[in-house]
N, C-alpha and C positions, 0 to 999 in steps of 0.2 A: 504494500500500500504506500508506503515513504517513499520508496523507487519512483512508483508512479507519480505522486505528488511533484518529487524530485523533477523527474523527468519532464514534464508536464511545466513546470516552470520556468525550467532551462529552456523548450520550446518556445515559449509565450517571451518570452526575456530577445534570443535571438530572431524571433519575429517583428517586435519591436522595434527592435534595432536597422532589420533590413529595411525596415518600412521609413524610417526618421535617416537614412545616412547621408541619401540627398536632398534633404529637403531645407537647406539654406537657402535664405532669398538675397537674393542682388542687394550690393550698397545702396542701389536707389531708393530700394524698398526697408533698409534699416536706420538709414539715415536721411528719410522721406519728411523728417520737423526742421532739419537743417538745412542751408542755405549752399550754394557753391562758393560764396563771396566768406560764408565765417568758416567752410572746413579749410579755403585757401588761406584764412588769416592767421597773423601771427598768435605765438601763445598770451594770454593775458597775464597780466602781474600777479595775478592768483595762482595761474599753471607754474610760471617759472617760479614764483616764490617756493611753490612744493616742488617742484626738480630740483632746486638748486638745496633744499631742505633736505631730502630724500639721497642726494649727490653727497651730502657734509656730514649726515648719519648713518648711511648704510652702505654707500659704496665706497668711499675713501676713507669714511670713520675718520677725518679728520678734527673733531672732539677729544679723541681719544690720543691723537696725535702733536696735538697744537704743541704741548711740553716738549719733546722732542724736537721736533722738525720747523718746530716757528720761529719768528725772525723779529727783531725788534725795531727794525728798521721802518718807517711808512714806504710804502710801495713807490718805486719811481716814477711807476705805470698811470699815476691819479696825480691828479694837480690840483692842489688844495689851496693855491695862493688866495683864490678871492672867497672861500671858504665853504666854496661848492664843491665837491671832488666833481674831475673835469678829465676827460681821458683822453693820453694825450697823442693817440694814435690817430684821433677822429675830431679830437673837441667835442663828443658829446656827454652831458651828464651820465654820470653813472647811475642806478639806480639802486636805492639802499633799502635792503630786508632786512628787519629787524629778526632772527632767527629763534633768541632765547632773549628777555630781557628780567632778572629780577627784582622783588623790589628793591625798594631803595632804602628800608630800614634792615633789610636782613644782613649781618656781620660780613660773608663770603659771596656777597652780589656777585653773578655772570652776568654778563652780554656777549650776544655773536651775535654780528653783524656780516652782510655778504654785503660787498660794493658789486657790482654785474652790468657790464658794458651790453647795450644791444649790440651794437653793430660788430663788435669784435666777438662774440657768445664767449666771453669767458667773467669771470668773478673770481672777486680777491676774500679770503676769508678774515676777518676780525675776531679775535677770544683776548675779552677783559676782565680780570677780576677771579674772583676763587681765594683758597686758603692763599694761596701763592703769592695772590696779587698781579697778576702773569698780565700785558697787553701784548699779543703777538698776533704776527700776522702768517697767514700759509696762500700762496696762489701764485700766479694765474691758475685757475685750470679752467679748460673750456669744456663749455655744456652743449651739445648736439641733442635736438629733439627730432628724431629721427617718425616719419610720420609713414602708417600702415601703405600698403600699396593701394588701391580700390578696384574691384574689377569690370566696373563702369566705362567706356569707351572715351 
C-alpha cells in the first residue's frame, strides 16, 4: 500500500513538473508595469546605496578590514578645497552614503561613509570612530551593475 502511495506521488510530482518546464513567459509579459525608458535607466541612489552597502559587507568585508588595510591619508582622488568633495577625474560631485552612523552620545561612535563617483562607478570607503578611534580610508574600488540579458527583440 506505501509502495503504491509512494509511487503514485512520485508520478503526480514528475507530471507536474513536465507540465510547468516551459511554461515561462516572455520579458514583455513579466515586466509588462515597467517602462523601456526606467528598465534602460540608470540605478537610483536607493539601488547603489545597497550595492555599494552589500559591496563593503559581504563581498570585500571591508569593515572587517579597514584596521589592516586602511590608510590615513584623505584620498587624492576627491577635492575637498571648496568643501564639497569634487572628483577630480570628471569634476563631478561625489555622492555620499551614509553606510553606519551612530549616535552621538554612545562612548565608541562608528560612521562609514562611501564617497561614489557616477561617472567613474567607483567609491572610496570612510570608517571613523570605534574603541580605536580609527579615521581610515580603503578604495577606489569600482562597482559594475551588470544588468540580466532580456529575450525581447
Amino acid at each position: 500500500m506505501s509502495k503504491k502511495l509512494l509511487f503514485l506521488a512520485l508520478c503526480a510530482a514528475v507530471n507536474t513538473g513536465a507540465q510547468c518546464a516551459g511554461a515561462t513567459p516572455p520579458d514583455s509579459v513579466l515586466r509588462a508595469d515597467i517602462t523601456p525608458e526606467e528598465l534602460n535607466a540608470g540605478p537610483s541612489s536607493h539601488q547603489m546605496k545597497g550595492a555599494i552597502l552589500n559591496d563593503v559587507r559581504i563581498w570585500r568585508e571591508l569593515d572587517k578590514r579597514i584596521a589592516v588595510e586602511g590608510y590615513k591619508e584623505f584620498p587624492k582622488a576627491i577635492n575637498n578645497a571648496s568643501g564639497i568633495p569634487v572628483c577630480l577625474y570628471d569634476q563631478t560631485e561625489y555622492e555620499i552614503f551614509s553606510l553606519k552612523s551612530d549616535l552621538a552620545d554612545q562612548p565608541y561612535r562608528v560612521e562609514e561613509t562611501a564617497y561614489y563617483c557616477k561617472k567613474e562607478s567607483v567609491y572610496f570607503y570612510h570608517y571613523q570612530g570605534g574603541p580605536k578611534r580609527l579615521n581610515l580610508w580603503l578604495g577606489p574600488y569600482r562597482i559594475e551593475r551588470k544588468r540580466p540579458k532580456t529575450d525581447d527583440p
